[in-house]
N, C-alpha and C positions, 0 to 999 in steps of 0.2 A: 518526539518520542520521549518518554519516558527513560526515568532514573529507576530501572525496573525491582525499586526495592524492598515493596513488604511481600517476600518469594513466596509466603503462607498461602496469599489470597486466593491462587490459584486453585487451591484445592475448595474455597468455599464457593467458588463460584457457582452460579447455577447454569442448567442443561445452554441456557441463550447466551449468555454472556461467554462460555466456550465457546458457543459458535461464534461468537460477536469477533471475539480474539484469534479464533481461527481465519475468520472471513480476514482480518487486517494485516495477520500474518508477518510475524514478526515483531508489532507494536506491542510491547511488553504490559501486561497484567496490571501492573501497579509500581510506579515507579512516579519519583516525584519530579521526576522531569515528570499509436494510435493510426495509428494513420484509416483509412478507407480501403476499399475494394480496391479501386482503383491500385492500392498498393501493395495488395494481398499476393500476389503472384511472386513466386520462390523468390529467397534472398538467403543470400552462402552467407552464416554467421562469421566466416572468415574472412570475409571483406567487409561485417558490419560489428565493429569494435563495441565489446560490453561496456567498455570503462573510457576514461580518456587518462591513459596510462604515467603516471610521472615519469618520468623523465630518470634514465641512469642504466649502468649494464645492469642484463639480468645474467645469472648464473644459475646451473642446476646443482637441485638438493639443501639439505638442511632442512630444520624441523621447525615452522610456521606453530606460534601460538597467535592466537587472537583472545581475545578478553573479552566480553558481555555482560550484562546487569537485566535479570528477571528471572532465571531459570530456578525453577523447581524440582518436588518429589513427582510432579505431572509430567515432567519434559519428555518429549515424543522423538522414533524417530519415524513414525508413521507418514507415509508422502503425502495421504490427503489429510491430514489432521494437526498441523502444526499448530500452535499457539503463541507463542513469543519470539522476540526477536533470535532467542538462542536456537529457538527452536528453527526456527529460517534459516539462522545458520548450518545448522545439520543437513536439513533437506537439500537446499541449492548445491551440497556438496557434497551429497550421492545418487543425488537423480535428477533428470532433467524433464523439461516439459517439451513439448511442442513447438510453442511460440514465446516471448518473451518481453518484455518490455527494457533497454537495456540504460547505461546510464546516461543516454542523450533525453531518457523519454520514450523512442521510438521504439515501432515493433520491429523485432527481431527472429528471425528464423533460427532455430535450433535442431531439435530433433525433425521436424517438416522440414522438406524441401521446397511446398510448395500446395498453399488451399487458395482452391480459389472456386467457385460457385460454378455446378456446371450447367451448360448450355444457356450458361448467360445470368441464370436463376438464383435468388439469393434462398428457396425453396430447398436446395439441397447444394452440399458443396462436397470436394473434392481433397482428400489429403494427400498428398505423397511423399512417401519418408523415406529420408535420407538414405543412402547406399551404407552397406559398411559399418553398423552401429552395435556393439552386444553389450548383453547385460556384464556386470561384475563376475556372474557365474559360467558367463561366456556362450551364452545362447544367443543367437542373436535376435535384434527385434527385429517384428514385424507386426503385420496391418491389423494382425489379433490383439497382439500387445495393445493398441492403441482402441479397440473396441473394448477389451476386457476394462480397462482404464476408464473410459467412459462410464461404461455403463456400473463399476463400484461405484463411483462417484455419483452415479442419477438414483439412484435406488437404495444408497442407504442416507440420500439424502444428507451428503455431505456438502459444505460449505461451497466448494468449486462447482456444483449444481446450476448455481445462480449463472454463472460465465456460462457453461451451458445453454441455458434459456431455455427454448423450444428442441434442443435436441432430441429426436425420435430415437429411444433407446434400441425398442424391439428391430428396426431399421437398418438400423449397423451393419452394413456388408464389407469386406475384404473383396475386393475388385480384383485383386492379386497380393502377394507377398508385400507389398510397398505401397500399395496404393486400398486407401478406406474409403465408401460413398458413407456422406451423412446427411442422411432426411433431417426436413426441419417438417413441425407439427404448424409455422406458420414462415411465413418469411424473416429475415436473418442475418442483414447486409454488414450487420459488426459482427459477426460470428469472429473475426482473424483477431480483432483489439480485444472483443471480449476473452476471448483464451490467452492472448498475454495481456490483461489487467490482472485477470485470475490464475498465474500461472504457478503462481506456488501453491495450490493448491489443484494441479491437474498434471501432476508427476508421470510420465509411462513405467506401468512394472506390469511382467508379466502374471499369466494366469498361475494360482498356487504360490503366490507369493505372502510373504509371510512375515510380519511386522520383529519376528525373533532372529532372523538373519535378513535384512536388507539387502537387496538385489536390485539396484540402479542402473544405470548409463552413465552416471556424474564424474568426475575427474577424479573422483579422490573413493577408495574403499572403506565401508565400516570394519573395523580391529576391536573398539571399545567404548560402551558407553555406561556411567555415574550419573543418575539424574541426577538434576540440582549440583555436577561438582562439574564434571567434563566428559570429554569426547575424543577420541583416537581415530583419526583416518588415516591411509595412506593412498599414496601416489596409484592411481590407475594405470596401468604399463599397457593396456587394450584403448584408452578413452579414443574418440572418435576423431577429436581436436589433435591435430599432430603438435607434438612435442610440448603438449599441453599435460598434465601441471608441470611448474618448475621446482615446485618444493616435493623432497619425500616424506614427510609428515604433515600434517595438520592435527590440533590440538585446540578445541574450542573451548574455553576455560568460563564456569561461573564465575561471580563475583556479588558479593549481597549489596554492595553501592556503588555507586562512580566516581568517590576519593580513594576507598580504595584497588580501584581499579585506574584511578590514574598513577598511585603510586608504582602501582604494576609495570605500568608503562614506562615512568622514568626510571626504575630500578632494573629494565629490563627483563623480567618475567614472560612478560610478553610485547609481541613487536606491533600489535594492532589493537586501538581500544577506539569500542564502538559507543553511540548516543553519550557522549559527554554531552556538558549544560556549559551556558557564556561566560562561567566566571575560569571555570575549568581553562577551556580554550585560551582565553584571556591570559590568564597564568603560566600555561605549556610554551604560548607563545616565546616567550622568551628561556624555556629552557634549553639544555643543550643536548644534541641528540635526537629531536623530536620533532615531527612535522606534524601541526594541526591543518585536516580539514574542515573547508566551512564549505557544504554543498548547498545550494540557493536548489531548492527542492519546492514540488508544487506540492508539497503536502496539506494540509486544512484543516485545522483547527476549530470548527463553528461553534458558533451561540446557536442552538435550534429552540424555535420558538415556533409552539403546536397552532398549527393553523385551524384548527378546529374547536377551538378553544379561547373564549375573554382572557384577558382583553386583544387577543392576538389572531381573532377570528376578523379581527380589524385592519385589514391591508398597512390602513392610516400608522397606524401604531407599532406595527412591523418597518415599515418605513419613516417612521422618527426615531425610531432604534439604532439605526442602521447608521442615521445622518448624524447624531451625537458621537460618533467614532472618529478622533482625530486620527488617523490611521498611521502614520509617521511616529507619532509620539507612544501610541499604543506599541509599537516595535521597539523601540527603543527602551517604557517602561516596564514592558509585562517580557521580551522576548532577546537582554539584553544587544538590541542590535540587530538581533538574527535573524531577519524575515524581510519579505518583500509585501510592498507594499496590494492588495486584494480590495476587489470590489463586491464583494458577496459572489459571485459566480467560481464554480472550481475550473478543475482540468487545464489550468495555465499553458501545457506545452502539447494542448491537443492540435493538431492542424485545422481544426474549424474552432477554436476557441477567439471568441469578437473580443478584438483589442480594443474598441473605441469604448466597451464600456469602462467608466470610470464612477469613484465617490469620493466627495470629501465632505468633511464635517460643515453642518450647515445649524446651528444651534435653532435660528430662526424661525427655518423652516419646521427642525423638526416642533417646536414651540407651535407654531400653527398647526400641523395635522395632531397634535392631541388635544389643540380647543376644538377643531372641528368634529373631534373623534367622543368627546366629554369625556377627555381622560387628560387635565390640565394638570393634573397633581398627581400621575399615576405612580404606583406604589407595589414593586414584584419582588419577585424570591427568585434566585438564582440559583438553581442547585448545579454544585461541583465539587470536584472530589482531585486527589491529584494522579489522574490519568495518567497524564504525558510532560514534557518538557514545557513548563510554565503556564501549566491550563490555570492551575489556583488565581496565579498573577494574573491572566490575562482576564479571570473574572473580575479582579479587586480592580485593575484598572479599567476597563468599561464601569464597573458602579462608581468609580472617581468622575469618569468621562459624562456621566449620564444624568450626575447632577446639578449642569448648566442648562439642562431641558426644565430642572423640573423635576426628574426622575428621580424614584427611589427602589435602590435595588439592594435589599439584603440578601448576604450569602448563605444558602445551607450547606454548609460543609458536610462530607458524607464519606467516609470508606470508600475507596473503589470495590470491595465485595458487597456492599449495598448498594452502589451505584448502579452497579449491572447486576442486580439480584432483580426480583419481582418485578419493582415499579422501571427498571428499563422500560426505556420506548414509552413510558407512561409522562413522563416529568413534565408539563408545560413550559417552562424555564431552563436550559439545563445545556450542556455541553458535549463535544464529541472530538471522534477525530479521525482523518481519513490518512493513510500513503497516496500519493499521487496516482490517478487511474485517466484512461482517456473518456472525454463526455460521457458516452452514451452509456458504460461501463459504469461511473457512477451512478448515472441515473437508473441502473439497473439495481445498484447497493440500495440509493435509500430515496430515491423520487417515486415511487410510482405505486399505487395502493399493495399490489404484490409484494415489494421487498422486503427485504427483510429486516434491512434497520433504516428503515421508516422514521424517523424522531419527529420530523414536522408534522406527520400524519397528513400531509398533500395528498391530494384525491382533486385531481381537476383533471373533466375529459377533456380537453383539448390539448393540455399538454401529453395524454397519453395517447390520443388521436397522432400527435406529430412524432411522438416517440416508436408506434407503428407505422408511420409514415419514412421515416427515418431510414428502419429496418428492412424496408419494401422498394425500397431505388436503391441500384449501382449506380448512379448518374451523381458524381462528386457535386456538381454544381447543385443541386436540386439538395442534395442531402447536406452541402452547407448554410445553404437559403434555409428548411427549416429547423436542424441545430439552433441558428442564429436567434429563431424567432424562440426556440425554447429556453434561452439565454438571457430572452428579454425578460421573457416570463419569468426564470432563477432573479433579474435583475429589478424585479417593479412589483414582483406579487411573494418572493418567495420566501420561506420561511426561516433561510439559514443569514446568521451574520460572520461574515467571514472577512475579517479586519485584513490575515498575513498570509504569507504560503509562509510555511514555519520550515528553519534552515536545520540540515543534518550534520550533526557537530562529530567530528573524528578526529583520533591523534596516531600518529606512523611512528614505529622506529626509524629512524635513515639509515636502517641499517640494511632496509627493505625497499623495493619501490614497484610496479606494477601497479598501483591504485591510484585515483585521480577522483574527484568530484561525481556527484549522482544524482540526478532529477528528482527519482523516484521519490524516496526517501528513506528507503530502505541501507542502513548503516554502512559501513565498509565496503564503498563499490559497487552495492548491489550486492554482495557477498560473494565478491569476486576473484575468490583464493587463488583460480582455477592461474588467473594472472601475476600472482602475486611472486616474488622474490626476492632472493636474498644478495644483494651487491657486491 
C-alpha cells in the first residue's frame, strides 16, 4: 500500500481508474508508499476467527480512533463503491457481505450460513442466511436483501460485478425468507471464493436504501461523516455477533501523510495507524507505548509486461526479465526487508497454489534467451508512478538488477492521475498492484481477455479453456490438477514479474489489543474494529 498522500488525485481520476481503485478497495489513490467447493458448505464465523487476536484483557467501551493516509473530497460511504483504503474502513464497519476472506486468507462465512451448488451442479447454487440478522434500522434481512444486492451491483455495473461472473440476474429467486437460488448463465464452481475475494465490494443492504443514511448489518452505526477529515460510528447494540463490538465509538481519522500520522500515534491521538512504510516501523519499534505490526501478506506488486507487444511478444524475453531478479536482494532494497520472497505466480495462501514453483536469478541464462531472441542489448522504458508502498524503488531496483543482462531500463516517472488516466491498461512497460485474492479470483481481475485490468493484455485459449474447465468440476482433485497447469502457464509464458508478496506495515497503541497480523493485505486486521479493545 501506499502512503496515500497527494489526497487531490482522487478527484482527477478518470471513469477506469475509479473503477480500478474501487476494484482493490481500500489501496489508496496515491500515496508514496479460497478454499473450493468442497469447502463451500456453512461455516459459523464464530468458530472461524477474522484476526488472530493479540493477546491481553478485553474490556467494554471507550472511544476507538484509527488513523489512515488517502482520503479525500471523493470519500464514499457507498457499500458498492468504495475507493481507498479509508474508504474500506467505513464500509467493513457498517455493512457486511456474505462471505469473506478473513485474516488466515481463508473464506469465511458471515452473513451466509451456508452456499453450496445445488443438486451437485456448479450451474446454480444455493444460499442460506443466517438466522437473526437486522439492518441498523432494525428490519431484518432477508433472501430479497440479498437479491436486491446482487442485482445493484450487476446492472449498474459496479465493480463487485466481476465476482459475480455469470450470475443470472433476471434468475434470482427467494426460495424462502433465508434461503436465495442463483442461476449461473454458465457453470461456477468458485462462485464461494469469488464472493469473498470481492467482498468488499458485495455489501447486503436492503431495497430503498439510500447512500444519505446508511443502513448495514455491521458492528458499528453511522453518526457522522467529513470527507477527507473523518467518520463517527457507534457501537451496534442489535449486531448479530454476540457481545460484539467492545468499543462505543469508532472514529476513523484522515491524515494527508504517514509521519504525520505516525506522530498521531505516538502522541496518542489515535490508538491504530494503518500502511505505515519500513523506516517508520523501524523507528516505532523501539518506542514506548506502541506495537508495530508486520503482516507477511500475499499482496503483489507486478512488473506487467504486454504480451502483445515487442519486444515482449517474445516469451524469450519475458523470461530473461524475470531471471535478472535477484529476489532476496530486491526485498531488502526496494521493500526495506518487508516482503517474501515470489516466483512470478500470485495467490500464495490459495489451497491449490504449487509450492514447487520456484526462481532465482540466473544472469546467464537470461544473457542467452536475448541472443537467441536478437535482443542482446535490449533497451525499455519502464513506466511508474508512486502507486503504493515502494513501487518507485522497486522499479529503480529491477533497472539496477537488469543491467548485468545487458538490460537497459529507463524510468518514466508519471503522476498516479496520469498513470491511471487514458493510457491505463495501454503501457507496455509498466506497474501494478493487487491485495491478496484466491487463484481463480485473480485470474478473473486481470488474466483473461474479459477483465478488466487486463495489463498483459494475455489472450491465450487454452489457458481460458482450463479457466472454464476449472469453473465446471466440484471434484477438488481434478480442479487442482488444472489450476496447477494454469500456474505453469503464470510460470513459463506469463506476462507478470512478481519478485515479493509485499508485507502490511501497522503500529497499535498497547493501550489496545484485539488485532493480530493479516494475509490479505488489507491494513488493521482486515479492519477489524468489530475486535478491537481497550485494556
Amino acid at each position: 500500500m501506499e502512503r496515500q498522500g497527494s489526497l487531490s488525485l482522487s478527484l482527477s481520476l478518470s471513469a477506469d481508474a475509479l473503477d480500478r481503485r474501487r476494484f482493490l478497495r481500500g489501496l489508496a489513490v496515491a500515496t508514496a508508499t479460497a478454499g473450493s467447493v468442497a469447502g463451500a458448505a456453512g461455516c459459523d464465523s464464530s468458530t472461524s476467527p477474522r484476526s488472530v487476536h493479540s493477546p491481553g484483557p478485553h474490556r467494554r467501551g471507550g472511544d476507538l480512533k484509527a488513523g489512515l493516509t488517502g482520503g479525500s473530497s471523493s470519500d464514499t460511504v457507498d457499500p458498492h463503491r468504495g475507493v481507498t483504503f479509508v474508504d474500506a474502513a467505513r464500509l467493513q464497519s457498517l455493512y457486511s457481505a456474505l462471505v469473506q476472506l478473513n485474516a488466515k486468507a481463508e473464506i469465511e462465512f458471515v452473513l451466509a450460513e451456508s452456499i453450496v451448488p445445488r443438486h451437485g451442479s456448479p450451474s446454480e447454487w444455493v444460499i442460506r442466511l443466517r438466522p437473526g440478522v437486522t439492518f441498523h434500522d432494525g428490519q431484518d434481512m432477508v433472501a430479497e436483501d440479498v437479491i436486491f444486492s446482487f442485482r445493484q451491483v450487476i446492472t449498474n455495473h459496479y465493480s463487485g460485478s466481476t465476482g459475480l461472473g455469470p450470475v443470472d440476474p433476471a434468475g434470482l429467486r427467494a426460495l424462502d425468507r433465508r434461503t436465495v437460488l442463483v442461476p449461473m448463465a454458465r457453470p461456477y464452481a468458485s462462485f464461494v471464493e469469488q464472493l469473498a475475494a470481492f467482498w468488499f465490494y458485495l455489501y447486503i443492504i436492503p431495497p430503498g436504501f439510500s447512500v444519505a443514511r446508511p443502513n448495514g448489518t455491521g458492528p458499528f452505526v453511522y453518526r457522522s461523516f467529513t470527507p477527507g477529515e473523518r467518520s463517527l460510528f457507534t457501537r451496534n447494540p442489535h449486531y448479530f455477533k454476540t457481545g460484539l463490538p467492545y468499543v462505543d465509538t469508532l472514529t476513523v481519522i484522515d491524515f494527508s501523510d504517514t509521519t504525520s500520522l505516525q506522530n498521531a500515534l505516538t502522541s496518542g491521538v489515535v490508538q491504530a495507524a494503518g500502511t505505515l512504510d519500513g523506516p517508520q516501523i523501524a523507528a516505532l519499534a523501539g518506542a514506548s507505548g506502541v506495537r508495530p505490526v508486520v503482516s507477511q501478506a500475499g499482496s503483489i506488486q507486478p512488473f506487467t509486461m504486454r504480451v502483445d507487444q515487442a519486444p515482449f511478444s517474445d516469451v524469450r524475453v519475458r523470461q530473461a526479465l524475470r531471471l535478472v531478479v535477484d529476489r532476496p536482494q530486491f526485498i531488502d532494497a526496494a521493500l526495506d526487508g518487508h516482503g517474501t520472497v515470489a516466483s512470478d505466480v500470485f495467490s500464495p495462501y490459495d489451497p491449490d497454489f504449487d509450492h514447487a514453483l520456484h526462481r532465482q536469478a540466473d544472469i546467464p541464462r537470461a544473457r542467452f534467451l536475448l541472443r537467441q531472441a536478437g535482443h542482446e542489448h535490449l533497451s525499455l522504458t519502464l513506466v511508474t508512478s508512486a502507486l503504493t508502498t515502494g513501487t518507485v524503488a522497486m522499479a529503480t531496483v529491477l533497472a539496477q538488477q537488469a543491467t548485468q543482462a545487458g538490460i537497459s531500463i529507463g524510468l518514466k516517472t508519471v503522476d498516479p492521475g496520469v498513470f491511471f488516466g487514458p493510457d491505463y491498461l495501454k503501457w507496455t512497460f509498466a506497474q501494478d498492484y493487487y491485495n491478496y485474492n484466491p487463484y481463480l479470483a485473480q485470474v478473473a481481475y486481470s488474466m483473461l481477455p474479459g477483465s478488466p485490468f487486463n495489463e498483459t493484455h494475455t489472450d491465450n485459449t487454452q489457458y481460458d479453456r482450463w479457466y472454464a474447465q476449472a469453473n465446471a468440476t466440484i471434484d477438488p482433485a481434478l480442479r487442482r490438477e488444472i489450476v496447477y497447469r494454469m500456474q505453469h502457464y503464470d510460470f513459463t509464458q506469463g506476462g507478470y514479474i512478481i519478485p515479493a508478496f509485499v508485507d502490511t506495515l501497522d503500529a497499535y497503541s498497547t493501550r489496545i489489543t484485539g488485532y493480530g497480523p493479516a494475509r490479505v493485505g488489507q491494513p488493521l486486521s482486515n479492519f477489524d474494529f468489530e475486535h478491537f479493545a481497550f485494556t
